[in-house]
C-alpha positions as CSV (number, residue, x, y, z in Angstrom):
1,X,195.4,-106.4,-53.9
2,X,191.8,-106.4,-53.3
3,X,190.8,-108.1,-56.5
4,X,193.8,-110.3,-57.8
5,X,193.6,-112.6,-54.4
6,X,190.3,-113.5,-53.8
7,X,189.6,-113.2,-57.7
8,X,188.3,-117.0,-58.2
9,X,187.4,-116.3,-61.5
10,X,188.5,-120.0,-63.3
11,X,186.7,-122.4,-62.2
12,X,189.9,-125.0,-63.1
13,X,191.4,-123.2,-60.1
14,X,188.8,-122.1,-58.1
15,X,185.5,-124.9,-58.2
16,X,182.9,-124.1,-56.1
17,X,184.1,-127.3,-54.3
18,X,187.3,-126.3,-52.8
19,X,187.8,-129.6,-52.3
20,X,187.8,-130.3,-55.8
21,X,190.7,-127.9,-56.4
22,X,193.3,-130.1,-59.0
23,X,196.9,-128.7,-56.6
24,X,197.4,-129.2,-53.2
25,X,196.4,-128.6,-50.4
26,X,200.0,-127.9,-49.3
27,X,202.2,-126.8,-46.5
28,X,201.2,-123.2,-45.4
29,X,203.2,-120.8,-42.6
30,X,201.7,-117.1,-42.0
31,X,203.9,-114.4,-40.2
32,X,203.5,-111.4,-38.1
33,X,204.9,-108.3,-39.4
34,X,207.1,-107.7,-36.9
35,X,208.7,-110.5,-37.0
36,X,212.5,-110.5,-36.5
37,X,213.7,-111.1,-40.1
38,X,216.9,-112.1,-41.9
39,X,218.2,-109.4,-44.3
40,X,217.9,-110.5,-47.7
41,X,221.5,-111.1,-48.3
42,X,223.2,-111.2,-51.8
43,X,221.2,-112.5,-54.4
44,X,223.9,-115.2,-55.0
45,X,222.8,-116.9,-51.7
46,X,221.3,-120.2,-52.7
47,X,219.4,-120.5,-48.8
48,X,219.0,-118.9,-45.9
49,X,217.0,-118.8,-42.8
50,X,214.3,-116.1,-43.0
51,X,212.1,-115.5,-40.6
52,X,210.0,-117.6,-37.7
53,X,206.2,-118.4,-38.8
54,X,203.5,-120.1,-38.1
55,X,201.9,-122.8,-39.9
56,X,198.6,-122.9,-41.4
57,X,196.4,-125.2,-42.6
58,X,197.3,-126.9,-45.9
59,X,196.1,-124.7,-48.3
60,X,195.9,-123.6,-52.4
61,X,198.1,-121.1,-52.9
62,X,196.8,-117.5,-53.1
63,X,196.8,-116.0,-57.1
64,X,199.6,-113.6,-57.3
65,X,200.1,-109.8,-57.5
66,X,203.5,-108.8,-59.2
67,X,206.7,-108.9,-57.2
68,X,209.0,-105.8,-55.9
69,X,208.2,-101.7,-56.4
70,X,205.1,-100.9,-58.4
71,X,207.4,-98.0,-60.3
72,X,210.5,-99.8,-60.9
73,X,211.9,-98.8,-64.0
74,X,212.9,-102.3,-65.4
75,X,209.9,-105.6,-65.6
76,X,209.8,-108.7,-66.3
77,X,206.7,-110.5,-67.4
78,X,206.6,-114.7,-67.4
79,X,203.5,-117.0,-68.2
80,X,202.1,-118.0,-64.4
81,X,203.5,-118.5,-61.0
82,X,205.1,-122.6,-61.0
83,X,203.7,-124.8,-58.4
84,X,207.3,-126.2,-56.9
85,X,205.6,-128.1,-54.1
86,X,204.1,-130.2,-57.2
87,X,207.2,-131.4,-58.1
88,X,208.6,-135.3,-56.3
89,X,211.6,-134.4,-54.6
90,X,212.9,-133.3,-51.5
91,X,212.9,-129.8,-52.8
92,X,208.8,-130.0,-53.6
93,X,208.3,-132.0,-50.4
94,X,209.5,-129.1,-48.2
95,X,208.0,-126.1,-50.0
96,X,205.4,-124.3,-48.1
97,X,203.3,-121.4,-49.2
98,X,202.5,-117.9,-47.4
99,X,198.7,-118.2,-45.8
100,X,197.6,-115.0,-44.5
101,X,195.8,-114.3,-41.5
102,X,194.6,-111.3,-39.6
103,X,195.4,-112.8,-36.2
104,X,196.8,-111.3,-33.5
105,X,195.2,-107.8,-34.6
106,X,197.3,-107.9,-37.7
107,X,195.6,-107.1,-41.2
108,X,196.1,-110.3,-43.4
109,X,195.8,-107.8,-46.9
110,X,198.8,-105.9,-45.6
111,X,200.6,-108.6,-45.2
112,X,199.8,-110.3,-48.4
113,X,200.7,-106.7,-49.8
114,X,203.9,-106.8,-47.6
115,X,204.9,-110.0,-49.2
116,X,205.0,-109.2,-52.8
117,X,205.9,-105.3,-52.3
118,X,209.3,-107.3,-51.1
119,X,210.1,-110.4,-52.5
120,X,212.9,-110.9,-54.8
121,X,214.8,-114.1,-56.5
122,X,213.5,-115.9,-53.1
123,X,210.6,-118.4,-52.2
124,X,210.2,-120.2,-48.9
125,X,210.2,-123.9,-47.9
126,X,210.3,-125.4,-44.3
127,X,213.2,-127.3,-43.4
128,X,213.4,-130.7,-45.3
129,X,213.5,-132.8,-41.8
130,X,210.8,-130.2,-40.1
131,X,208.6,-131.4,-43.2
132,X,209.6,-135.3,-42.5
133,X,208.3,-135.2,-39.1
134,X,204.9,-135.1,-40.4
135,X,204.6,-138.1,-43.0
136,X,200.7,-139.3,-42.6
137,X,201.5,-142.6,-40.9
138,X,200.2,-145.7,-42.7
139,X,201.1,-144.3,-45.8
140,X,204.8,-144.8,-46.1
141,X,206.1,-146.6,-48.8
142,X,209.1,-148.3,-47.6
143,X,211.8,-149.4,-49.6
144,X,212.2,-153.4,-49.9
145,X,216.2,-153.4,-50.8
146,X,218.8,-150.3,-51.6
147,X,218.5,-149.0,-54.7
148,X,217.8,-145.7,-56.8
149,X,214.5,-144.0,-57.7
150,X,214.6,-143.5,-61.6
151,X,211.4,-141.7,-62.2
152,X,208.8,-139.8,-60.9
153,X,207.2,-138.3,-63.4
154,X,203.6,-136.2,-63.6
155,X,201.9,-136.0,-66.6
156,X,198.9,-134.1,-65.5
157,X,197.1,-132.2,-62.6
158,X,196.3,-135.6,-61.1
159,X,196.7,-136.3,-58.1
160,X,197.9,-139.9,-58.3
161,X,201.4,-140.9,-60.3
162,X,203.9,-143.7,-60.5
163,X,207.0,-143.6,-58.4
164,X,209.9,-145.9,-60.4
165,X,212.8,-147.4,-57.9
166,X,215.2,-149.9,-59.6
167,X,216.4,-151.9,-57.0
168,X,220.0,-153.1,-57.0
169,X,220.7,-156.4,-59.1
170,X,217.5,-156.0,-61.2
171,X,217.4,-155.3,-64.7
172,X,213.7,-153.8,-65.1
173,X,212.1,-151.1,-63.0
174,X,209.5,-151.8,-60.1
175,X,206.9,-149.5,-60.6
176,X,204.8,-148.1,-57.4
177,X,201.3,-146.7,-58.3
178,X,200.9,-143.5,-55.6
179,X,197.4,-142.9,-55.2
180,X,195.9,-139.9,-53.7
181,X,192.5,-137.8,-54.0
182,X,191.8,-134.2,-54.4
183,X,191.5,-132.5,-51.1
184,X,193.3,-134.4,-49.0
185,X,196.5,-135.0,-48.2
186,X,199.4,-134.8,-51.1
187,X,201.8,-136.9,-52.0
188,X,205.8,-136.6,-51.4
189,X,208.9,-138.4,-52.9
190,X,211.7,-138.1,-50.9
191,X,214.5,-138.6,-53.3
192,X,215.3,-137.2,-56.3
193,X,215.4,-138.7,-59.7
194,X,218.9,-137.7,-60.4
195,X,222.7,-139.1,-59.1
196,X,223.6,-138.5,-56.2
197,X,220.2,-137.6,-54.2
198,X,218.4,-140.5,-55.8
199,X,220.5,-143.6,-53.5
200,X,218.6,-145.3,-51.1
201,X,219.2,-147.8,-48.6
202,X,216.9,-151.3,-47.6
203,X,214.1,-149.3,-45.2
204,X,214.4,-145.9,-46.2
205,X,210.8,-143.8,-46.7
206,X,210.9,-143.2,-50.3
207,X,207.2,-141.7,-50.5
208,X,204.1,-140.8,-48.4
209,X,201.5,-138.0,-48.2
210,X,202.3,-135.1,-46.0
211,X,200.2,-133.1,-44.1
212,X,201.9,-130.4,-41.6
213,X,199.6,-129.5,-38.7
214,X,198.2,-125.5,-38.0
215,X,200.0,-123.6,-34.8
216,X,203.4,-124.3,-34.9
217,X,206.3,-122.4,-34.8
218,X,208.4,-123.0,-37.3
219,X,211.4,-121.2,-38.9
220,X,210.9,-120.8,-42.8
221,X,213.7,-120.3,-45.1
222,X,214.3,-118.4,-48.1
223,X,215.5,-120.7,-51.3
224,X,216.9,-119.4,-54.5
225,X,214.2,-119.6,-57.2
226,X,216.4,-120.6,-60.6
227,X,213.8,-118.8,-62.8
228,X,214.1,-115.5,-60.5
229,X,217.8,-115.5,-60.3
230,X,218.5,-115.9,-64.4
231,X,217.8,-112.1,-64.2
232,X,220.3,-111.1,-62.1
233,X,223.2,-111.5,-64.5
234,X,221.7,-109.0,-67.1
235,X,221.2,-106.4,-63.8
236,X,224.8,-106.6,-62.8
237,X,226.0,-106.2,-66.2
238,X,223.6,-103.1,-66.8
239,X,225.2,-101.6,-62.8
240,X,228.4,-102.0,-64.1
241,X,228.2,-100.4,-67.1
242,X,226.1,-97.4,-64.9
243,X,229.0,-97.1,-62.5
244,X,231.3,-96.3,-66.0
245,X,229.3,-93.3,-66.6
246,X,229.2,-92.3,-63.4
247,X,226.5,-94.2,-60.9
248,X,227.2,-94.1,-57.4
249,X,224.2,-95.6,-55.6
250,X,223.5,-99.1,-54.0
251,X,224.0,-101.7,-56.6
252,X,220.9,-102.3,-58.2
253,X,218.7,-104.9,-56.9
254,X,216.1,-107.6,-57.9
255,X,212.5,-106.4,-56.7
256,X,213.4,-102.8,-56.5
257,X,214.7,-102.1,-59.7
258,X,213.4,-104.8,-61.6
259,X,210.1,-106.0,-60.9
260,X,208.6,-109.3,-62.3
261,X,205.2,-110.2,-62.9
262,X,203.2,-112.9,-64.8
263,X,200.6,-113.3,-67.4
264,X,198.5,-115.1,-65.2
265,X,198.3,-115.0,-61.5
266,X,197.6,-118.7,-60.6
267,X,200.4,-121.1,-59.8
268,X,200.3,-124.9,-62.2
269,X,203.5,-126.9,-62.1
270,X,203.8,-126.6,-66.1
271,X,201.9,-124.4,-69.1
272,X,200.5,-127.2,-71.1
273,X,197.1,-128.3,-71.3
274,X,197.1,-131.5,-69.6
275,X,197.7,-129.0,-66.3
276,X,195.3,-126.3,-66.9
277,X,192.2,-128.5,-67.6
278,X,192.8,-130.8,-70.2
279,X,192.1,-129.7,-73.6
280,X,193.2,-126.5,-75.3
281,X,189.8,-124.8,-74.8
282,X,190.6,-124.9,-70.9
283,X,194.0,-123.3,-71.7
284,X,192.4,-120.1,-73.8
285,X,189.6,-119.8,-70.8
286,X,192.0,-119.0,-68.2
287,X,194.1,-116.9,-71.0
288,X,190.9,-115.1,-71.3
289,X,189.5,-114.7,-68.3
290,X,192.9,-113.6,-66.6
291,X,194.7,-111.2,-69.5
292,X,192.0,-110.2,-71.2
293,X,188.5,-110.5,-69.1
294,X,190.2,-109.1,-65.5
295,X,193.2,-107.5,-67.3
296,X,195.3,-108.1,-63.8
297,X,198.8,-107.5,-66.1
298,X,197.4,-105.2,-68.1
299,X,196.4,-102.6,-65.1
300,X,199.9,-103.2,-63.3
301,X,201.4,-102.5,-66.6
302,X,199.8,-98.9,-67.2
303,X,200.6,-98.0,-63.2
304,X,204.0,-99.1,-63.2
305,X,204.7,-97.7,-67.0
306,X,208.0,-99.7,-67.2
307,X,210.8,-98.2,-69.7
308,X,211.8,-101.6,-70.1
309,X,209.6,-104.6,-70.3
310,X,210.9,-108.0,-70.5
311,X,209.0,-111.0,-72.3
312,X,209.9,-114.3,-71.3
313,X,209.7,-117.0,-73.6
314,X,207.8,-117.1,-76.6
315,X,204.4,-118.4,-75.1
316,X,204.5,-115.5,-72.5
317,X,205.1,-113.1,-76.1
318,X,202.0,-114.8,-77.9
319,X,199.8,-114.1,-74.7
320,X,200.8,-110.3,-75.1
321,X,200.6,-110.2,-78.6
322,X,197.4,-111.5,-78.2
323,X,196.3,-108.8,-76.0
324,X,198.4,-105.9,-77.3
325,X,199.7,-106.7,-80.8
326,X,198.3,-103.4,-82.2
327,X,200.5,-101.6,-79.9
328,X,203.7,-103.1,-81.1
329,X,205.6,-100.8,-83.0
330,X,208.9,-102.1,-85.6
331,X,209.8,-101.5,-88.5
332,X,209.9,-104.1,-90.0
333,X,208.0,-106.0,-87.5
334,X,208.8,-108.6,-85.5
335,X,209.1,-112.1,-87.7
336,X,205.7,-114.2,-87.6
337,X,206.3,-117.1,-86.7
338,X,210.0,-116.8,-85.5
339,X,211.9,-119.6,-87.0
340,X,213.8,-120.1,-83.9
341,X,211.4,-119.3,-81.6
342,X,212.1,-117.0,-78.6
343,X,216.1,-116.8,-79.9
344,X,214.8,-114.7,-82.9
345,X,213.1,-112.5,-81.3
346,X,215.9,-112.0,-78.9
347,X,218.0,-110.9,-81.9
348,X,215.3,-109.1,-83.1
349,X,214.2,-107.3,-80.2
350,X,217.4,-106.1,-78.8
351,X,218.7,-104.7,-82.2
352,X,219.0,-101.6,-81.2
353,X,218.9,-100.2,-85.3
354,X,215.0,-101.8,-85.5
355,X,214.0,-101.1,-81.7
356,X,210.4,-102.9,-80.8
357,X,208.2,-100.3,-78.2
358,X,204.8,-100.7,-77.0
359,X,202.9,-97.5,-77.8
360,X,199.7,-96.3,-76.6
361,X,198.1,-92.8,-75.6
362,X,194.5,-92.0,-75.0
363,X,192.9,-89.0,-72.7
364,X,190.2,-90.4,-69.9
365,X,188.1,-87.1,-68.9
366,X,190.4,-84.6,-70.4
367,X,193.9,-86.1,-68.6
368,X,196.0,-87.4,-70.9
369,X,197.7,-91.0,-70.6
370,X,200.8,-92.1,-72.3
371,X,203.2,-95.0,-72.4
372,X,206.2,-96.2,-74.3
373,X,207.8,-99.1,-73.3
374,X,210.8,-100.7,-74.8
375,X,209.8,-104.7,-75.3
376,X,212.8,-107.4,-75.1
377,X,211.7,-111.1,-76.0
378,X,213.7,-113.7,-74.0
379,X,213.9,-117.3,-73.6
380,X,212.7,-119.0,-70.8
381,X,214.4,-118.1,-67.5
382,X,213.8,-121.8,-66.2
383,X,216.0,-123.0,-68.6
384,X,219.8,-122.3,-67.6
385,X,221.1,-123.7,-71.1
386,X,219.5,-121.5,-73.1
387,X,221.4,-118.3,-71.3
388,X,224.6,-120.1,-72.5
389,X,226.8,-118.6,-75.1
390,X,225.6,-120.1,-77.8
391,X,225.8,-120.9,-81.5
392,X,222.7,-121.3,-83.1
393,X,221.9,-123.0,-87.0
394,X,218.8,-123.3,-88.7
395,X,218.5,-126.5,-90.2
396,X,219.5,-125.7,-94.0
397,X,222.4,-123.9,-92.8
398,X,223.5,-127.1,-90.5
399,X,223.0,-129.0,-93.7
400,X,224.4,-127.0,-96.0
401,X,228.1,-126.8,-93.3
402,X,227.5,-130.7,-93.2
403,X,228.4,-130.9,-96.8
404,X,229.8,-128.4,-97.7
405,X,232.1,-127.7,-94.9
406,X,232.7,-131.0,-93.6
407,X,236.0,-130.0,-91.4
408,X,233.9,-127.1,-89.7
409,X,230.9,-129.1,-89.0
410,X,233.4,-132.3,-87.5
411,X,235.2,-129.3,-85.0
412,X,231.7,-127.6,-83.8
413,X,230.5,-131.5,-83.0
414,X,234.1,-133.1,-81.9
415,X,236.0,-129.8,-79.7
416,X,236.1,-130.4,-76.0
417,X,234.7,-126.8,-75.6
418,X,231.7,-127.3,-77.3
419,X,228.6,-129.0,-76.0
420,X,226.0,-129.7,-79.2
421,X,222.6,-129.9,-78.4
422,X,220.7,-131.8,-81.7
423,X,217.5,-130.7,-83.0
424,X,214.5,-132.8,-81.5
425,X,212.3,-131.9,-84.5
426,X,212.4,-131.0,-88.2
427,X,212.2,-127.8,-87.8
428,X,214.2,-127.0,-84.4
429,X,217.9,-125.2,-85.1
430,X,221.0,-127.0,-83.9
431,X,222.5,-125.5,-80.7
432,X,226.5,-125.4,-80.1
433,X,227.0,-124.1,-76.3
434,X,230.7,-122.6,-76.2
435,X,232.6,-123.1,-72.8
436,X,235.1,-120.8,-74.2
437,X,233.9,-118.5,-77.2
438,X,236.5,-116.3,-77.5
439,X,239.2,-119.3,-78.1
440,X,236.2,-121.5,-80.3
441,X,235.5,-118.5,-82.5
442,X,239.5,-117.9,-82.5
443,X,240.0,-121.3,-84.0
444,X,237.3,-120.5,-86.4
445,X,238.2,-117.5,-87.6
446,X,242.3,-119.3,-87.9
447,X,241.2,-122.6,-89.4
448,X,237.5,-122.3,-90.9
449,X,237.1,-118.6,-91.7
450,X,234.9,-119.1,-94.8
451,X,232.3,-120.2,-92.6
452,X,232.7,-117.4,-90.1
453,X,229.7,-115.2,-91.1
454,X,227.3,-117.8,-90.8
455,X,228.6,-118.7,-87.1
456,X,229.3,-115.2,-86.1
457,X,225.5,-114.4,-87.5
458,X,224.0,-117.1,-85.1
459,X,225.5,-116.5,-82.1
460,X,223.9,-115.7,-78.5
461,X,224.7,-114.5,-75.4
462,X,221.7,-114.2,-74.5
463,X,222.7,-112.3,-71.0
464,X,225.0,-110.1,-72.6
465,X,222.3,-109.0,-75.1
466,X,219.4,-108.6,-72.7
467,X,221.9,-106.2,-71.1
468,X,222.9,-104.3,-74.3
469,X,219.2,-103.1,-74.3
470,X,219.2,-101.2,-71.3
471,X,222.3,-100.0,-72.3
472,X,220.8,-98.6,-75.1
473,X,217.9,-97.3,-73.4
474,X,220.3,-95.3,-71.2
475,X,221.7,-93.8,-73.9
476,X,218.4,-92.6,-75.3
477,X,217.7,-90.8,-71.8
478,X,214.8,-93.6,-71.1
479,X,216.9,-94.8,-68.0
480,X,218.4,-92.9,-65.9
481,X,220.0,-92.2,-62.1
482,X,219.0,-89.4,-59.7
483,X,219.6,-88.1,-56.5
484,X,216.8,-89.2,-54.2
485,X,215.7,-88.7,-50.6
486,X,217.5,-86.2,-47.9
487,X,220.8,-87.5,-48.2
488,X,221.4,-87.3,-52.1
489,X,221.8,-90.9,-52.9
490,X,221.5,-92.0,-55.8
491,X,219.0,-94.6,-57.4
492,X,217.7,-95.6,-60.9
493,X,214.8,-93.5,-61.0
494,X,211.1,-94.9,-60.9
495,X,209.0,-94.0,-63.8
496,X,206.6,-91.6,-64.0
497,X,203.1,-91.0,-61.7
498,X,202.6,-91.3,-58.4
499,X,202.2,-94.3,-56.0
500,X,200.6,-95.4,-52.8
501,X,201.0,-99.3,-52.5
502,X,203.6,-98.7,-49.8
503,X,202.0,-96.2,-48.0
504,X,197.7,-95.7,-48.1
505,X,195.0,-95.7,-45.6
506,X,195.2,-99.2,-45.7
507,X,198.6,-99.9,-44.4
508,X,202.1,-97.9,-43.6
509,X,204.8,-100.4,-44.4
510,X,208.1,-99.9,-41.9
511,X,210.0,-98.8,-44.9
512,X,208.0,-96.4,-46.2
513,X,208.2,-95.1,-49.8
514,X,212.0,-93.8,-50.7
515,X,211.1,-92.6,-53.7
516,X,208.4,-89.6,-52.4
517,X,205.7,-91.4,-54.8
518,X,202.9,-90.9,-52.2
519,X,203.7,-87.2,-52.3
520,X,203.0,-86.9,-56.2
521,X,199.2,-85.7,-56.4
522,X,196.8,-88.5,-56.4
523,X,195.4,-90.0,-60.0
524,X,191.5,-89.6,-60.1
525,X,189.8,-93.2,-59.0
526,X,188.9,-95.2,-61.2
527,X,191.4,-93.8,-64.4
528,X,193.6,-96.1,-64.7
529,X,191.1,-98.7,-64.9
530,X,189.4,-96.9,-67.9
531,X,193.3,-96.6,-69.7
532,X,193.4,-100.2,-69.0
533,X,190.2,-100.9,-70.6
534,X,190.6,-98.1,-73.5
535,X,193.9,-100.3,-74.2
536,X,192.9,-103.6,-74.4
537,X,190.1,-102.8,-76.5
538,X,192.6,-100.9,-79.2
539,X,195.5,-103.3,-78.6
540,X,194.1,-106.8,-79.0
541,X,194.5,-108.1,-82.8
542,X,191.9,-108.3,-85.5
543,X,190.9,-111.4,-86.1
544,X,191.2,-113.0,-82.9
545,X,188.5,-115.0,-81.2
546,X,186.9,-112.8,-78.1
């Protein structure tokens, strides 16, 4: 806590001129915590109302620690926080970020603590009309006739874009140069660029810069966060399957027993270049400075000691490799470069006859340290058709079913219960999302069964699979339920070593820690660091620039 938030170390995110910082300022609330709040309700719950705050000044967001219990059992790891007030719509124009204070007598580092210890699928955003109220006046841009915005788009950390409306009866876009400066107040769209939030009518605001004032009361709502939630169907699958072999505890939540962290702790709005800098270089300096320089993942990872760790997307798996790769243990090992990407190391990683662990042991002043963590490679979670049940051909084999199997290649493109997706380059496999695979692979196997094999061989479910991984690490004894607490009940149990985030000299949070972690004696200070360090410097990969 202490070093991840005020750890400025990138100057891209942190100049020395704060007002020279490329994202935001944006809206900002702080709470007390006390404060009356909504339970968290099921994490199917696209909105609720959480809790009432207090704005803040506009403000950067903070760099972020990893969400949920520091010893759950189950982690997922992504590339960076995303910046959703960065993005034109409604949605981006009334997100608001935590900003914490010590006011009131309240200690601002247990609170930021507080935060993270308990978020789950959710972020927060103000009410879409609360945010409306405070437009900077003068710089409404008012539309001329009714129409629809077509495009919005953002092509780097600038501050100034293009807003695109085509008014009704013209042929050609009108295009609306939105021009802002850093440090000041930001620009908001307030339609989206898609049917049927994208209609406007003659003297509607369709942008301005927004900047909501410090003081104010203000309820703040929770909003589902798609990337968040795409792990949740993989965790009811896995309780399901526990409750067959006898579970009987809560059902298993996001943020207790899955906890998600990122390779770097800074929020951008996208992991290209043209957002982290400008050139490549900039892209490896924060790469550097955060994963491998500060190690921030890399010391959460050897507290928490996950059984089962989580890669998402194949950009999040090159940043590990890159700091770990030695560690990586297959046999064979994992396909370099993956044809298809972060689908074949799906298959590949969740084959449960060719498991992939990270292994590493070491002893820091005659106490031994030792991890082994199961690694799963997924595809993005932002991206809701790639969790699809899916068939998936490389391109020879789409070319080789094109003529050779004319009939079979006409059904996969023609069939009402089958979406293609074509390949965008050379190299990129052909994707066939099945809205009912058990009756497409049914007509397949009746009418086209020569072909079978190679369609059976590239299909995913990629939730399905994900889950079949902890299923399989239940069977090997790695996860596990246990009675815990006074009363007996039973939980997925937290991994091994002891644990004082929750409860310290710092701060006592209300809930305490169920799992008795404070009550495990104390590691030395200062050892995990060293394991950290020790790690990095016998996991990262020959070869690689420093």
């Amino acid at each position: 806590m202490f070093n991840v938030r005020p750890c400025g170390t990138c100057s891209f995110f942190w100049p020395s001129d704060p007002g020279q910082q490329p994202y935001g300022p944006y809206a900002a609330f702080d709470f007390r915590l006390d404060a009356e709040s909504t339970p968290t309700p099921d994490p199917s719950v696209v909105s609720f109302p959480w809790l009432v705050g207090t704005t803040q000044p506009p403000s950067f967001p903070d760099p972020e620690v990893m969400d949920g219990c520091r010893k759950a059992p189950i982690m997922t790891l992504g590339i960076n926080p995303n910046l959703t007030a960065f993005a034109p719509g409604p949605t981006g124009a009334s997100w608001a970020y935590p900003s914490f204070t010590s006011d009131a007598g309240e200690d601002e580092w247990a609170k930021y603590a507080y935060y993270y210890r308990y978020r789950s699928v959710y972020q927060e955003r103000f009410d879409f009309n609360y945010a409306r109220k405070y437009l900077v006046p003068g710089s409404e841009v008012v539309a001329d006739r009714p129409g629809t915005v077509s495009a919005a788009d953002r092509l780097s950390s600038a501050p100034s874009f293009v807003l695109n409306v085509r008014y009704d009866g013209d042929t050609q876009d009108t295009s609306i140069p939105l021009e802002a400066t850093l440090g000041g107040p930001q620009w908001v769209v307030l339609f989206d660029t898609h049917e049927p939030t994208n209609r406007f009518a003659a003297g509607d605001v369709l942008a301005a810069k927004l900047s909501v004032p410090a003081g104010e009361s203000v309820q703040v709502y929770r909003q589902q966060v798609g990337y968040y939630e795409q792990f949740v169907p993989t965790l009811k699958s896995f309780d399901t399957y526990l409750r067959t072999r006898g579970y009987a505890g809560a059902p298993l939540q996001m943020g207790e027993d899955v906890c998600q962290l990122d390779m770097v702790a800074c929020a951008s709005p996208h992991w290209t270049p043209a957002f982290l800098g400008g050139t490549p270089t900039d892209e490896h300096t924060i790469i550097n400075n955060c994963v491998l320089r500060n190690g921030w993942v890399i010391k959460q990872l050897v507290q928490t000691q996950p059984a089962v760790l989580y890669l998402v997307g194949e950009a999040t798996f090159n940043m590990f490799w890159s700091a770990l790769g030695r560690l990586l243990v297959r046999t064979p090992e994992l396909t370099s470069p993956p044809p298809d990407g972060a689908f074949t190391l799906l298959r590949e990683t969740t084959d449960p006859n060719r498991r992939t662990y990270l292994e590493f042991s070491t002893e820091v002043d005659g106490r031994p340290y030792t991890i082994r963590t199961r690694l799963v490679v997924t595809p993005h979670f932002s991206y809701n058709v790639s969790f699809e049940p899916q068939i998936r051909l490389s391109p020879s084999d789409w070319a080789t079913l094109q003529a050779n199997g004319a009939g079979c290649a006409q059904f996969l493109q023609q069939d009402s219960r089958i979406a293609i997706t074509l390949p965008q380059l050379p190299q990129d496999f052909v994707a066939f999302q099945l809205l009912d695979p058990a009756a497409v692979f049914a007509e397949i196997h009746q009418t086209y069964r020569e072909w079978e094999p190679v369609l059976a061989s590239g299909y995913y479910d990629p939730h399905t699979m994900m889950a079949s991984a902890l299923q399989d690490e239940y069977q090997l004894g790695n996860l596990e339920y246990q009675p815990s607490g006074t009363a007996g009940q039973q939980i997925l149990a937290r991994t091994a070593g002891p644990c004082r985030f929750c409860v310290n000299d710092h701060w006592t949070f209300p809930q305490g820690c169920p799992y008795d972690k404070p009550a495990e004696p104390a590691l030395p200070i200062g050892y995990l660091e060293q394991v950290a360090s020790k790690m990095l410097t016998v996991g990262r990969p020959p070869g690689l620039p420093s």
